[in-house]
Backbone bond lengths (Angstrom), bond angles and torsions (degrees), N, CA, C in turn:
res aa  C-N    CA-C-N  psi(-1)  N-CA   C-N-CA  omega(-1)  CA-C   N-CA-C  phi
1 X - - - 1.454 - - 1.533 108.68 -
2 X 1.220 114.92 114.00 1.307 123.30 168.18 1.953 118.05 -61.46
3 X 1.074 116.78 -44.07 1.324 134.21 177.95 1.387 118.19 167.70
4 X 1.503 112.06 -169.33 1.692 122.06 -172.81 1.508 106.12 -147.73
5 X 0.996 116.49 132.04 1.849 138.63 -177.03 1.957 97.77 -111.79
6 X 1.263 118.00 147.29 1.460 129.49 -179.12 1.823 91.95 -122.63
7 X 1.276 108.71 106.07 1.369 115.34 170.14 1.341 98.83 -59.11
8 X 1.754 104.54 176.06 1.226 125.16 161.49 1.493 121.69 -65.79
9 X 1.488 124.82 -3.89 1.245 115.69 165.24 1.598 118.40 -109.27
10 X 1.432 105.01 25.88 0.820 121.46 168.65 1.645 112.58 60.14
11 X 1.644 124.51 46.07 0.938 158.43 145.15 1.604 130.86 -70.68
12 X 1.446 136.37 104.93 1.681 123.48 -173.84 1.617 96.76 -77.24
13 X 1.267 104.98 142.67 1.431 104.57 -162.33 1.972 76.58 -129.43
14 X 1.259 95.61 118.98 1.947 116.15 162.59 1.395 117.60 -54.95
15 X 1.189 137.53 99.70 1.522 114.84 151.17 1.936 106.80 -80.43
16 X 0.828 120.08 114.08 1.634 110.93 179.99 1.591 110.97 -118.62
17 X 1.293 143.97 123.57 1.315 146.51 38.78 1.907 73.10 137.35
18 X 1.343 131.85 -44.01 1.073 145.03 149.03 1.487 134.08 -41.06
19 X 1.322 117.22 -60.54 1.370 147.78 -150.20 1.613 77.65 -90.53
20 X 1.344 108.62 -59.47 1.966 117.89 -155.83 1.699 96.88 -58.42
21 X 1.305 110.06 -35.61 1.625 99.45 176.12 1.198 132.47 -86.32
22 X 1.616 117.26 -17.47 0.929 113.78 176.20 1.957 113.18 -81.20
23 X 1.517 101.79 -25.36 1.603 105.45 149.68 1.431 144.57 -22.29
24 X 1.484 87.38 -81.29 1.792 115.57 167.65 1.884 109.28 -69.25
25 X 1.051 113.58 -21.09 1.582 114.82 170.12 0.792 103.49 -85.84
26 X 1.357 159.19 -52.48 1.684 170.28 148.85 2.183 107.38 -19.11
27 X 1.645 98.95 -53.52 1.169 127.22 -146.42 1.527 106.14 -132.54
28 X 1.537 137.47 54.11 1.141 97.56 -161.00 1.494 130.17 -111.83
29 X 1.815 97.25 30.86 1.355 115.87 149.02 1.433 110.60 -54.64
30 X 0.944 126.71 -35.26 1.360 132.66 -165.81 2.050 109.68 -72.89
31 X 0.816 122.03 6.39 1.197 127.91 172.09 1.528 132.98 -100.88
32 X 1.447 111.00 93.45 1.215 139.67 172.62 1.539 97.53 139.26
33 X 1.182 126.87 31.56 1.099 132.53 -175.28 1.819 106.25 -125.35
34 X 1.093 118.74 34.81 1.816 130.09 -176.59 1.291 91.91 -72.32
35 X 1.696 113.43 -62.24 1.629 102.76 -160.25 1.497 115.68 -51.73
36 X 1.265 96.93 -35.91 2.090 110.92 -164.62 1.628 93.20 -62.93
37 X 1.514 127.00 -36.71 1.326 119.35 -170.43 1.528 112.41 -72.96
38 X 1.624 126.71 -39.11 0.958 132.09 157.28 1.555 114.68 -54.83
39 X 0.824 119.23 -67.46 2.130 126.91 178.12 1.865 84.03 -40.04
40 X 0.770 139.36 -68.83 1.836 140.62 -178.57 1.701 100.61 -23.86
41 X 1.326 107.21 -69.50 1.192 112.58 179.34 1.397 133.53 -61.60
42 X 1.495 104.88 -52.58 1.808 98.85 140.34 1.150 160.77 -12.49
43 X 1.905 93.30 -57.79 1.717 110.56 -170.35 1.175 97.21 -150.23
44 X 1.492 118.94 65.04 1.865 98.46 -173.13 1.574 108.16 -99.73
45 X 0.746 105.04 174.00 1.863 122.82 -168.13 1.501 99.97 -82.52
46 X 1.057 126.59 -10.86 1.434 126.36 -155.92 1.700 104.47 165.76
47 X 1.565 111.90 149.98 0.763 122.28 170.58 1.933 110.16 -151.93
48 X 1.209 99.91 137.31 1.719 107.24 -169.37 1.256 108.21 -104.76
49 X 1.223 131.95 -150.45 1.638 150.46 129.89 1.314 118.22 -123.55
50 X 1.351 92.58 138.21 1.638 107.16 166.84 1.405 136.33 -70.79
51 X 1.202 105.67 -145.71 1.639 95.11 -177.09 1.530 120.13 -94.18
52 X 1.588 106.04 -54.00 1.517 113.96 176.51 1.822 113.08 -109.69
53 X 1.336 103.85 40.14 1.669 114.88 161.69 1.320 95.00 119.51
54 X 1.097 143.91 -23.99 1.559 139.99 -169.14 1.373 110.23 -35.21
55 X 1.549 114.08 -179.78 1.523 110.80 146.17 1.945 95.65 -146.05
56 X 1.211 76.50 176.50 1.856 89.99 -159.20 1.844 101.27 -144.03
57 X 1.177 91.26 77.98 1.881 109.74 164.50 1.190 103.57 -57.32
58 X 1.430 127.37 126.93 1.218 134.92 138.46 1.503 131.83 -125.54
59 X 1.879 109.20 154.50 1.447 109.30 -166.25 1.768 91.51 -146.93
60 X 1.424 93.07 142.75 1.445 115.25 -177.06 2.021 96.76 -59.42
61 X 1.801 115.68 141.69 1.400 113.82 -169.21 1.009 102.29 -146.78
62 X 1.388 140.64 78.99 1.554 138.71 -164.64 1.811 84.20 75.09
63 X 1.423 92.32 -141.89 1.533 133.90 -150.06 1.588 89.16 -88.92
64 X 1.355 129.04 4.26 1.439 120.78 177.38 1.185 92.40 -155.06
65 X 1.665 118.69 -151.51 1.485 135.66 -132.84 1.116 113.38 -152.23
66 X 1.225 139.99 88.39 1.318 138.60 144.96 1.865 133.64 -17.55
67 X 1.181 130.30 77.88 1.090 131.03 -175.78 1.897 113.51 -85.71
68 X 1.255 109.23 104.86 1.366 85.80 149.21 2.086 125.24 -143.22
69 X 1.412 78.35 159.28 1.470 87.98 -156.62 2.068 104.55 -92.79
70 X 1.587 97.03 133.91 1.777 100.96 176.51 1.095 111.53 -136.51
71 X 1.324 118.31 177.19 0.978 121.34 143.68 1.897 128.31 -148.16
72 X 1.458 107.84 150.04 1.037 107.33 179.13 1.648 119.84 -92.69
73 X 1.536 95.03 137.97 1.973 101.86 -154.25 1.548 87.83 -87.71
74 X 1.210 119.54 -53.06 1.152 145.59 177.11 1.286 144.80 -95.88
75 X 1.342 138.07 141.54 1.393 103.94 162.99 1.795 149.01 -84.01
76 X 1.905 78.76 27.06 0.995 94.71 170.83 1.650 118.46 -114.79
77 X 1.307 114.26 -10.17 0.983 120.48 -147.84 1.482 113.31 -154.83
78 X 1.500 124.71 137.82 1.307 106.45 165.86 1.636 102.77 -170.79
79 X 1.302 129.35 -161.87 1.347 132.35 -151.55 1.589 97.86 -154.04
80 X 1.795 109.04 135.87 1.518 105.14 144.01 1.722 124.89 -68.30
81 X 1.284 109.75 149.43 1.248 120.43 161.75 1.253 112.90 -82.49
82 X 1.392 141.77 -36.73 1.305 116.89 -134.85 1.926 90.70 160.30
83 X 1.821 111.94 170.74 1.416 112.57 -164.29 1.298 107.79 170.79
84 X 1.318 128.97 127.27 1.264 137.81 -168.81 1.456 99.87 -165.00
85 X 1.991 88.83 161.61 1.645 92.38 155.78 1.353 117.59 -124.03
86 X 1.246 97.70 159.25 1.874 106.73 -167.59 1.578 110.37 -124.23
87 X 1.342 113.62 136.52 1.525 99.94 164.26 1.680 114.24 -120.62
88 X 1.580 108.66 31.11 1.257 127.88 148.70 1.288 128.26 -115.62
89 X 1.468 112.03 64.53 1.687 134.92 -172.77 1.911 107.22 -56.15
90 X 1.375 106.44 -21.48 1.254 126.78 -157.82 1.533 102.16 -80.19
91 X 1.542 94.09 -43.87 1.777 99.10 169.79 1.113 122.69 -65.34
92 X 1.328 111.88 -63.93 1.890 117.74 172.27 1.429 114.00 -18.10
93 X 1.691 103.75 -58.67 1.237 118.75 -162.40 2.017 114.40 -92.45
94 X 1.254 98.90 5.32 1.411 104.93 139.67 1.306 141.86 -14.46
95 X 1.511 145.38 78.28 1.297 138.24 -173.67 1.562 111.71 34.41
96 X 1.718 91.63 64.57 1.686 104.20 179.70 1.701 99.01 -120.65
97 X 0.951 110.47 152.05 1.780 96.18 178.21 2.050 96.10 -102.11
98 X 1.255 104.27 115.61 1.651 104.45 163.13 1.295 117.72 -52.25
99 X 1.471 103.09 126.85 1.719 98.70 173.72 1.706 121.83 -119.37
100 X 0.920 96.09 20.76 1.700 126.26 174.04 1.525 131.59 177.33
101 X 1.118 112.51 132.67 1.532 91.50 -173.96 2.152 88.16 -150.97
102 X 1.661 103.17 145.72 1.583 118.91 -172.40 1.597 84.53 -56.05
């Protein structure tokens, strides 16, 4: 287990030890960047929906955007998918319906 983030629905959302590599293997700018993915989930600037139930926290990161994508299995419980940064926030957020935003 890499760590745990408490969404806004008050869900612990897993990053585990799994997920983080297939990240940084995918992404591997993205490495040393765990806490920022958790802090996303925490305190994000926004939060959307995905395609097949996900959700997709995002928070402004430098000069771009921190995306990362989870989901909750449970309401107790749930897991990231996945985490990148984008400096086409505009796409992501593409015919997404916002479901919270700061």
């Amino acid at each position: 287990m890499i760590g745990e983030a408490i969404s806004k629905n008050e869900v612990k959302i897993r990053l585990t030890e799994e997920r983080w590599f297939h990240i940084t293997e995918s992404h591997d700018y993205m490495s040393g960047l765990s806490e920022l993915v958790l802090e996303t989930i925490n305190n994000p600037e926004e939060i959307i929906t995905g395609e097949r139930g996900e959700l997709i926290a995002i928070q402004k990161f430098n000069n771009k955007h921190i995306v990362v994508i989870y989901r909750e299995a449970t309401k107790n419980d749930g897991l990231v998918i996945t985490a990148f940064v984008t400096s086409q926030i505009e796409r992501i957020k593409k015919e997404r319906k916002i479901l919270w935003m700061k």
